[in-house]
C-alpha positions as CSV (number, residue, x, y, z in Angstrom):
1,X,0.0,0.0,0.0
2,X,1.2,3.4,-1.1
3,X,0.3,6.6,1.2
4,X,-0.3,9.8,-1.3
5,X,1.4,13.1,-0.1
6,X,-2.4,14.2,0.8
7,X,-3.1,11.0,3.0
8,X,-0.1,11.5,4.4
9,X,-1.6,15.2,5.3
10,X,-4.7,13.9,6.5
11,X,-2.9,11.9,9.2
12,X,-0.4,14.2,10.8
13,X,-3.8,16.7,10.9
14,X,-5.6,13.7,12.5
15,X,-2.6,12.7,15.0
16,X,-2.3,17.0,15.5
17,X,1.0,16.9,14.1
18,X,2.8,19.6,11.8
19,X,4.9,18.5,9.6
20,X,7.0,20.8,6.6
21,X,5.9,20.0,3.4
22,X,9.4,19.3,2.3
23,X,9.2,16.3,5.1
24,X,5.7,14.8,3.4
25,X,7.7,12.7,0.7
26,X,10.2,10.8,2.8
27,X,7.3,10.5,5.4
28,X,5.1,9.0,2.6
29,X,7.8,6.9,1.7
30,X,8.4,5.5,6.0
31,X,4.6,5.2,6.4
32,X,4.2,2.9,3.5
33,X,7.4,1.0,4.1
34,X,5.6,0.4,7.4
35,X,2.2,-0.7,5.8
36,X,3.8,-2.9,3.7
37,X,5.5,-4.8,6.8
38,X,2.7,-4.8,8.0
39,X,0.8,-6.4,5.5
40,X,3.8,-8.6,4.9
41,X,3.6,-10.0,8.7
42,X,-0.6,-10.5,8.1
43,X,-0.1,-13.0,5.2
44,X,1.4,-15.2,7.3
45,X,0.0,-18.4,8.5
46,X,-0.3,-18.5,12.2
47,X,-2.5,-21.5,12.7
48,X,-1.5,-22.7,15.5
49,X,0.9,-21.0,16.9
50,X,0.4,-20.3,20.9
51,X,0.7,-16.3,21.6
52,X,3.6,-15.5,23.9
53,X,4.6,-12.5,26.4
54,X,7.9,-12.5,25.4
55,X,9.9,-13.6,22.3
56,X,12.2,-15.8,25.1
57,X,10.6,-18.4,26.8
58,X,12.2,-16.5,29.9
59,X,10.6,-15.0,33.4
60,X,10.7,-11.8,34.5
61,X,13.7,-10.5,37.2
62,X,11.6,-9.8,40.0
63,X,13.3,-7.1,42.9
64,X,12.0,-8.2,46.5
65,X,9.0,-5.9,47.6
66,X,10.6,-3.9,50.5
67,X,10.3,-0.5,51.7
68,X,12.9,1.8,50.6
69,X,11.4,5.2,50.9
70,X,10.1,6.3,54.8
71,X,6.8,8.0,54.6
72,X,6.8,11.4,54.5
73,X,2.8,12.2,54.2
74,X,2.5,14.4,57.1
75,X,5.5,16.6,55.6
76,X,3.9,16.8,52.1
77,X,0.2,17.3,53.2
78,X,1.3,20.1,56.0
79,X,2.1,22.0,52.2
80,X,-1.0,21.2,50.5
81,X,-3.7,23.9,50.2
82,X,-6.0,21.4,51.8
83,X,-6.0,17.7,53.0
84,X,-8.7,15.6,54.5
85,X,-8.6,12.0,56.5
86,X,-4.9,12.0,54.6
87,X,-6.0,12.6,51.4
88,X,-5.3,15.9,48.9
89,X,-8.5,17.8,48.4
90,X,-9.0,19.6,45.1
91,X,-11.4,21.6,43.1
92,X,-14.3,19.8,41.5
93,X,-13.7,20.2,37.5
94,X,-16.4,17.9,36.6
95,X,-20.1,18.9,36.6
């Protein structure tokens, strides 16, 4: 699939991005590359074939769950404009 310089417009003002209208070629060119990957990786057959996490059939490194930082709520919330039962009160913004 081939992206035209004006689809290639029609994204970027979709994903609110400005791009120079120099750039629109070589982005054309990236996005399609990408597309056609993309395409490329659908037409393959995977019947079968069990979904995994990871590419390695590996676990994760795990650090032990410990306490490292003392709790310093008091100090913060004696700052705050203003706290309740421990927690930061703030202006509703929702009606």
């Amino acid at each position: 699939m081939s992206l035209e310089p004006s689809q290639v417009k029609e994204i970027a003002h979709l994903a609110r991005l400005a791009i120079e209208e120099h750039d629109i070629p070589s982005y054309a060119k990236n996005l399609s590359e990408i597309l056609a990957f993309v395409e490329q990786m659908n037409a393959q057959d995977t019947e079968g074939v069990e979904p995994m996490a990871h590419p390695l059939d590996m676990t994760q490194r795990l650090r032990p769950d410990e306490v490292t930082e003392p709790d310093q709520r008091e100090r913060f919330q004696a700052i705050a404009p203003a706290t309740e039962a421990g927690l930061y009160l703030v202006p509703k913004v929702i009606e």
